[in-house]
Each structure stands twice: as C-alpha cells, then as structure tokens.
C-alpha positions as CSV (number, residue, x, y, z in Angstrom):
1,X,-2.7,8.8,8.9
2,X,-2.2,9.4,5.2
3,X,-3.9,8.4,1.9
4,X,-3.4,5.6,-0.5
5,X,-5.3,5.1,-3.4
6,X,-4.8,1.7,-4.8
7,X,-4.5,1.1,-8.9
8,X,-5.8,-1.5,-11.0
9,X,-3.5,-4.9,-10.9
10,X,-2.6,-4.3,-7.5
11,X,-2.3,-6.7,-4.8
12,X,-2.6,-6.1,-1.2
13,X,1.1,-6.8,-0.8
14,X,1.8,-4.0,-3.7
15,X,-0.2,-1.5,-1.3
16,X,1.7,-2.4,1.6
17,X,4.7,-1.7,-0.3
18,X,3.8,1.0,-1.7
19,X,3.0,2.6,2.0
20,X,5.2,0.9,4.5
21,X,8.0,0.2,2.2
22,X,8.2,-3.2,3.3
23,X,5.9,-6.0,4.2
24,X,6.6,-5.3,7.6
25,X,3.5,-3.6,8.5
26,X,1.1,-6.4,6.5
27,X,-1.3,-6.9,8.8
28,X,-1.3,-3.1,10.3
29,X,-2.4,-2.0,6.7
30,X,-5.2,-4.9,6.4
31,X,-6.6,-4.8,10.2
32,X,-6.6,-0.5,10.2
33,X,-8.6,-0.5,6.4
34,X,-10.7,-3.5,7.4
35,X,-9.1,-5.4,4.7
36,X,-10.6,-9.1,4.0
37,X,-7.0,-10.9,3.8
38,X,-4.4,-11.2,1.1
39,X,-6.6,-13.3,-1.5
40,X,-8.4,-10.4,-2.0
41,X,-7.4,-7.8,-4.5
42,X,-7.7,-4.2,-4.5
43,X,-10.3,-2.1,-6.3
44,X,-8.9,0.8,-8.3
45,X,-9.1,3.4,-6.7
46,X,-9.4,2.2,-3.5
47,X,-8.3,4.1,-0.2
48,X,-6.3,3.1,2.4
49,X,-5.3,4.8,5.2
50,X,-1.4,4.3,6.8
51,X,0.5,5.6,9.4
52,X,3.3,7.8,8.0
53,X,5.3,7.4,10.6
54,X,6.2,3.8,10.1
55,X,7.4,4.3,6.6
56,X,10.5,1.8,6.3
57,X,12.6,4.1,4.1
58,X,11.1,7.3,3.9
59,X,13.8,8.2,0.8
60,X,12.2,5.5,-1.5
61,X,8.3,6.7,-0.4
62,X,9.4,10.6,-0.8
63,X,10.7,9.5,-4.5
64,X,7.9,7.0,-5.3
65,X,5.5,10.2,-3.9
66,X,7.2,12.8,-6.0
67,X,7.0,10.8,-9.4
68,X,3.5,9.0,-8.7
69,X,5.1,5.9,-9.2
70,X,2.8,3.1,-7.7
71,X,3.6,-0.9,-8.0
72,X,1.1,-3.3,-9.4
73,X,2.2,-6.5,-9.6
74,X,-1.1,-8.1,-10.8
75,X,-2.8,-11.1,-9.4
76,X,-0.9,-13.9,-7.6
C-alpha cells in the first residue's frame, strides 16, 4: 500500500484520481481508509492508503508523483 496525503479543496473523487487514476477504484479507496462516503470532504493533510498496483495509468501517476502535482477540485 502506498501514501496519499490529501490537500485542502479536495474531494474524495480528486483523491481517487489522484491514486487510482480513475474512478474505477471509488469504493476500494473509501471502504480500505474507512472513508464516510462521497459527501464528505477531505481534511488537509489527510492520509490515505492505496494499492499501487491498481494504478490505471501508471505514466500519468509517475508524472503527477514526480512534479507533486495533486488535483483539488473544491467542493461539489
């Protein structure tokens, strides 16, 4: 499992992308970080934990990783 830690104005679905790469993994990302549902928002600095190994396109996470690029969409 590897790290996330969520920034301020992110959503749960921002996280998701941020790890997964897609919205695939949704509820894999809320049910392993015992995560209340997707009406609830992210503190900063926040950690969740993903599986590496499911990473959708792991040439957009290695990039994203390299430049500390995070997305934070704000709330919905």
């Amino acid at each position: 499992m590897t790290r996330f830690i969520a920034v301020d104005s992110s959503t749960i679905y921002d996280v998701c992308l941020n790890t997964y790469g897609s919205l695939d993994y949704l509820v894999k990302l809320m049910v392993d970080n015992d995560f209340e549902g997707v009406e609830t928002f992210p503190k900063a600095g926040q950690e969740f934990l993903f599986d590496e190994n499911l990473v959708v396109n792991q040439q957009v996470y290695r990039t994203n990783l390299d430049k500390n690029l995070k997305y934070a969409t704000g709330e919905i």
